[in-house]
N, C-alpha and C positions, 0 to 999 in steps of 0.2 A: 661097594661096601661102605664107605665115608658118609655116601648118599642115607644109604639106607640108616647108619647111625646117628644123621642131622635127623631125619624124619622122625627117628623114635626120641632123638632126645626132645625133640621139639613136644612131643606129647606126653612128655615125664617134666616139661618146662614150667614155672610160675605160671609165668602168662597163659598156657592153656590150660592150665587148672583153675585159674580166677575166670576164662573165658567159659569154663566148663561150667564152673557155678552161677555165671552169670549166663548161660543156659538154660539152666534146671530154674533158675527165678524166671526167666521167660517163659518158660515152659508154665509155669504153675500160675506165674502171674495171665496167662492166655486161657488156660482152663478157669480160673475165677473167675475171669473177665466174659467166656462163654455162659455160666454157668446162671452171672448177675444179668449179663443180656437177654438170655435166656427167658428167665423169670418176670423180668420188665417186663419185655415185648408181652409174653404170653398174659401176665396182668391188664396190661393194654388192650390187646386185644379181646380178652373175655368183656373187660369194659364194654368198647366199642362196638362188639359182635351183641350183648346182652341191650346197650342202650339201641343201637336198631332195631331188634327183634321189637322193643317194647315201643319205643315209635311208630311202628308199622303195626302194632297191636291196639294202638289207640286210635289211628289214620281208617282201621278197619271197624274197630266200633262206631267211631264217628258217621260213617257208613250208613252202618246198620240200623243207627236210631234215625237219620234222614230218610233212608230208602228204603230198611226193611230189608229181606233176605235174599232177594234178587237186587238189589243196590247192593248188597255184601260181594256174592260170588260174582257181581261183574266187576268190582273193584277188584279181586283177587284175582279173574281173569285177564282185565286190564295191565294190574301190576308183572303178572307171572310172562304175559307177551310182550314187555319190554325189553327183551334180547332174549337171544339162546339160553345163556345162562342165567337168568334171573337171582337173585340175591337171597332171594326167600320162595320157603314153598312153604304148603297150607294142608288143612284139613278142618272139614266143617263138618260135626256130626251132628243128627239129631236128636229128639227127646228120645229115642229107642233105640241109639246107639248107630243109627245108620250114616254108613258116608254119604255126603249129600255130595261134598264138593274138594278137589287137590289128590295129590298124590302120596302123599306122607303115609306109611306103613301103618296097619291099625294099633302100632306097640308104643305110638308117638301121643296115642291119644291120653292122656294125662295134664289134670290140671296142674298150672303152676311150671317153676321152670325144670326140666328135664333135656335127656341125652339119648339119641336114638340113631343106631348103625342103619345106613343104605347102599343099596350097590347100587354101581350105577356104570355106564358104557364111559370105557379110560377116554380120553383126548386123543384125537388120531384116528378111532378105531382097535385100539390095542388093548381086545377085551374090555373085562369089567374091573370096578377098582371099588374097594368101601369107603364110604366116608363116614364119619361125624357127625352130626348136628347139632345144635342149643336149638330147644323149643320152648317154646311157650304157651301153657294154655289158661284160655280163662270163659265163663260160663257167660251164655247171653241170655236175651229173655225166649221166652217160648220155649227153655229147654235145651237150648243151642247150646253146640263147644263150640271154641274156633280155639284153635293151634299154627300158631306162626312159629316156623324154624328156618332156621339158618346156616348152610355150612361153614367149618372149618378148614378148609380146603388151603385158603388164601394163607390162612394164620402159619398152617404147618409147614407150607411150605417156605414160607419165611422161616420160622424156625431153623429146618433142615438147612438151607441153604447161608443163615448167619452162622449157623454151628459148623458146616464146611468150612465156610470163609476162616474164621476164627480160629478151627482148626490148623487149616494151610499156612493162614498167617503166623502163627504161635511156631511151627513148625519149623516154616521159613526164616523166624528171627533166630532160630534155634539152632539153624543150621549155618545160616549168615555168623553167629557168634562162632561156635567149631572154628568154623574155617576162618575166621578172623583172628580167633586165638592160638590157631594152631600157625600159619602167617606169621601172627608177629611172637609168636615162641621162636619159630625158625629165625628171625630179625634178631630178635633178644641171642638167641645161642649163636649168630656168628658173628657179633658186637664183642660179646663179651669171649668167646676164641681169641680175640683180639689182646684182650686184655691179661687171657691168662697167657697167651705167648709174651707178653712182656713182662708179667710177673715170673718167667720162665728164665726171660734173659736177666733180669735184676737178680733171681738164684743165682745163676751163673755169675755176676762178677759184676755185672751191667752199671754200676751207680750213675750214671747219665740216662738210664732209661727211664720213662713216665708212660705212667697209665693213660692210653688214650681215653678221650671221653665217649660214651654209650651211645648218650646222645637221644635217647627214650623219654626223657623226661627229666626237670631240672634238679629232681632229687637226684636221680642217680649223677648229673655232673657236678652237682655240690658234693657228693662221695666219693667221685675223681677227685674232683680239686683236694677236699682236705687229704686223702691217699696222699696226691704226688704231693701236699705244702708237708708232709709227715715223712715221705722221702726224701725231701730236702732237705729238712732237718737233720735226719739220719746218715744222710750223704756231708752234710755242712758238721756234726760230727766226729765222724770218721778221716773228713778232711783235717782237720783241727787234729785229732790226735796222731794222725801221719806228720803234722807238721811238727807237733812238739818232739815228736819223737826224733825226726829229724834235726831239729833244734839242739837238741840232748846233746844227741851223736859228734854237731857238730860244734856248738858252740861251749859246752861245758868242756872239751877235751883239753885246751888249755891250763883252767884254775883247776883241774884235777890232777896235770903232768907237775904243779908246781906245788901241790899239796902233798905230792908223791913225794918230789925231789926234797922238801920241806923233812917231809918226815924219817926219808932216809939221811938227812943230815943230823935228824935229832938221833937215830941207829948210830950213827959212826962217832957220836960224840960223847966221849968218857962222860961228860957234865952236862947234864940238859938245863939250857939256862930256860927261867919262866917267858923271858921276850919271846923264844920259841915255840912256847907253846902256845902264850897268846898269839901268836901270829896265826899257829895253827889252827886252833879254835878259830880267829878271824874267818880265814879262808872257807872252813865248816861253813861256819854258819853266812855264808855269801854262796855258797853254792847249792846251801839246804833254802836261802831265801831265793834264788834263783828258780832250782827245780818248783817251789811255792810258785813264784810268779807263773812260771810256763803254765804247771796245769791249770792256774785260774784263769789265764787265755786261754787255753784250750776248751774248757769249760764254755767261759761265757762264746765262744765262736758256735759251737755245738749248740748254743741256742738252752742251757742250764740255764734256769734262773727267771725263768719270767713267771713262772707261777706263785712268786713273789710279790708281783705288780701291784700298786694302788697308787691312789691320788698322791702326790708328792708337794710341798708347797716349797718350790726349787726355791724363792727369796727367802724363805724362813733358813734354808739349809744353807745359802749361801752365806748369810748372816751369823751363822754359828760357824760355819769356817773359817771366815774373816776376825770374826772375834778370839778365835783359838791360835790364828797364824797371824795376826799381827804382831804380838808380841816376841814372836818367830825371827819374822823378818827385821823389828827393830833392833835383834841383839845381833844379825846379819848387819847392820848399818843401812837397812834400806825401810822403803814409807808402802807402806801396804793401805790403799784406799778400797773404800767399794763404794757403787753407784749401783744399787739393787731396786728395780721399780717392785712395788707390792701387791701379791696376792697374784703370782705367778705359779700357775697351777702343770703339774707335767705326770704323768702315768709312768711309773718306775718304779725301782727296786731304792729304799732313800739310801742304805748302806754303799749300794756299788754308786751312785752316785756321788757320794759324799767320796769313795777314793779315787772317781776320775778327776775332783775338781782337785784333794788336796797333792793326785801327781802332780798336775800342772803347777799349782801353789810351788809346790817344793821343787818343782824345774826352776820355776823362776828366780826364786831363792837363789839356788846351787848356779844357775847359768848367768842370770843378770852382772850382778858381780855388785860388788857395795856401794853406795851412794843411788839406786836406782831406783823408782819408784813403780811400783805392782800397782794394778789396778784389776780389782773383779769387777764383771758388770750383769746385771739380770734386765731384760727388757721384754713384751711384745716387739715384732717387727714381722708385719705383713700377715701376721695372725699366727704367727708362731712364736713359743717359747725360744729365746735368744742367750745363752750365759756366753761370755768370753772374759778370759783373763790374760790380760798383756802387761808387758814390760818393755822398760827403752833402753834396756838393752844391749848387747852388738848384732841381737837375731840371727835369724840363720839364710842363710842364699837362697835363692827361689829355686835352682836346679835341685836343692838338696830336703828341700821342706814336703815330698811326698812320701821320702826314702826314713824320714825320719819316724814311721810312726811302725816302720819294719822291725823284728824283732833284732835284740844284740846290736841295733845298727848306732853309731855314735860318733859325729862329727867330730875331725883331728883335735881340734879346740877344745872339746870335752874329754879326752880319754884320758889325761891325767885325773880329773874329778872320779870320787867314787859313783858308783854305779854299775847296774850289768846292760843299758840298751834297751830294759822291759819297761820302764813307765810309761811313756809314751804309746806302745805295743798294745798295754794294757788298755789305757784312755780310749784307741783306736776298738778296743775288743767291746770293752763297756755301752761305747757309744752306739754303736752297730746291734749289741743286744733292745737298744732302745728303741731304735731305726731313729738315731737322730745321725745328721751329714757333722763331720767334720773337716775342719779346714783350717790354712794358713791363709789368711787376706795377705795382698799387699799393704805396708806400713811403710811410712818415709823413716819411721826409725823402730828399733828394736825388734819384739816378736807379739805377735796373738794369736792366741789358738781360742778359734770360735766354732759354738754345739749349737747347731741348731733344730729343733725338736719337728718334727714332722708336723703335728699333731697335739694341740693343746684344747683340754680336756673344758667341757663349759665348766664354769666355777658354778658351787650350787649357792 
């Protein structure tokens, strides 16, 4: 039964419908091709058969004026004994209509060129057959006709047996396509079986499953690939928002038991002082700028945001940062330098970039601690866009500098500092939307966090 259902799908398939129509063009394309052959040859040969006839009409006059009428019919006897089948037959009538000399039927006898039916004994023995002729006649002196013809014999049967050939062939291509198309319909439908069992299991729950590829041809694996680069996407989404959510659950549950406790102390208290409720409101708005930060990690992981993309000119941006946070950092007690090379070009979104650099900006600020000098830096190096911004710091351990770009996470040293653990998280989410690497180098002193861009774009 399965058999029986590949078979038919196979000829309800693409492929044997395009094989079917490329078919019917063989097919038609072999009948015009008989049709045009056809026509040549037979041009050809009227040619051929007419300019002999008329050779052998002049070779006989010539004859005649040398030798006279007995020089005629022994030339035409001469010529008609040079094999069984001779090429041409004859009729020589006289001033009174008499045959003098050939065999030609008396219906042949006509000046000029004409057609006249003869029977004659088949090849083998096997009966009689008709044929055709082309004649020729033309007037001598003394009264004389002479009629030279020629059969068709040779011609037709060329004909007949090109128009077989033609046939068979046109026939044979025709069928060769069928069965070629019907082949690889059956190729085609249990390739792509294939693929709908896996779009089968991704219903089901599957998000690790991908579309194998067809393998037919490189469009249809450029159609795989974007499918699964489209399900990763959608898998790298849904990762993302499992994460935040888990995030939520677990990381908000703290500033919300203390916002709680907060407010039932303003409940049991005759007098609500204002400090209270600023604090409350505080807490609000750190936990509304919290659940902010999560979804815009969640976002940018899910891969939102790149239909944004354009040319970016990262030193121009870094430049307008630097100029905005320096006066930042000197009311902090510290020296904010930048060492920006020019007309450093990167493919991005300029807003989400402009707030991976001023987290780090403002990390440094809040971690460095006073008297310490910031540096931004924009370069090439090795044919990629390079930004890093460091400080000296007290930096952070090497065990601890992977952990750091995890969400809520916050080295002992900083948990008295305000913040929630998302800048950094973020930086990490931004950078990865860009496919640029991030990293902590080793430094003999302080911290650096350096973006390196994959791919920098030719400057035009």
């Amino acid at each position: 039964m399965a058999g029986d259902t590949a078979r038919s799908g196979a000829t309800r398939s693409a492929a044997f419908r395009f094989a079917l129509l490329l078919a019917a063009v063989f097919a038609i394309g072999s009948a015009a091709l008989l049709v045009i052959v056809q026509q040549q040859i037979g041009r050809y040969a009227v040619e051929a058969t007419n300019g002999g006839i008329g050779a052998e009409m002049t070779v006989l006059k010539g004859e005649y004026l040398q030798l006279g009428r007995s020089g005629l019919t022994d030339a035409m006897a001469r010529h008609a004994g040079v094999r069984p089948e001779a090429p041409y037959r004859y009729l020589l009538l006289g001033a009174d209509g008499r045959r003098l000399f050939g065999d030609l039927p008396m219906s042949a006898a006509r000046k000029g060129w004409g057609m006249v039916e003869v029977t004659e004994p088949a090849p083998g023995g096997r009966g009689l057959r008709k044929e055709s002729m082309t004649t020729l006649g033309a007037p001598l002196s003394d009264g004389l006709t002479l009629i030279v013809a020629s059969d068709n014999y040779d011609v037709q049967m060329l004909r007949r047996r090109l128009g077989r050939f033609t046939f068979l062939s046109g026939l044979g291509i025709t069928l060769f396509a069928l069965l070629g198309g019907y082949l690889t319909g059956r190729l085609f439908l249990r390739r792509l079986a294939r693929v709908n069992r896996a779009v089968d299991r991704i219903i089901e729950g599957d998000r690790a499953e991908r579309l194998p590829m067809i393998g037919l041809a490189p469009e249809f694996d450029e159609l795989t690939h974007n499918l699964n680069r489209m399900l990763e996407r959608n898998a790298a989404a849904m990762e993302a928002l499992r994460q935040v959510s888990t995030d939520i659950a677990h990381d908000l549950r703290t500033p919300l038991s203390r916002l709680h406790q907060r407010l039932e102390q303003m409940q049991d208290s005759p007098a609500v002082e204002p400090a209270m409720i600023d604090d409350a409101l505080a807490q609000t708005s750190g936990i509304l700028a919290t659940f902010q930060a999560l979804l815009r990690i969640g976002s940018l992981e899910g891969g939102v945001g790149r239909r944004r993309f354009a040319q970016v000119d990262l030193s121009e941006l870094m430049d307008r940062i630097h100029q905005a946070y320096a006066p930042v950092a000197e009311d902090a007690g510290q020296t904010f330098h930048a060492d920006h090379a020019p007309g450093v070009m990167v493919e991005g979104d300029s807003e989400l970039l402009a707030q991976l650099f001023t987290n780090l900006i403002e990390n440094a600020i809040v971690h460095a601690g006073a008297g310490s000098i910031i540096r931004s830096r924009v370069a090439i190096v090795d044919g990629r866009a390079v930004a890093a911004i460091s400080d000296n710091g007290a930096g952070i351990p090497a065990e601890e500098r992977e952990n750091v770009f995890r969400r809520f996470y916050r080295l002992d040293a900083s948990r008295h500092t305000p913040g929630s653990g998302l800048g950094l998280a973020l930086v990490s989410a931004i950078a990865g939307l860009h496919g640029a690497d991030h990293a902590i180098p080793d430094t003999d002193i302080g911290l650096t966090v350096r973006i390196a861009f994959r791919k920098t774009p030719t400057e035009s």
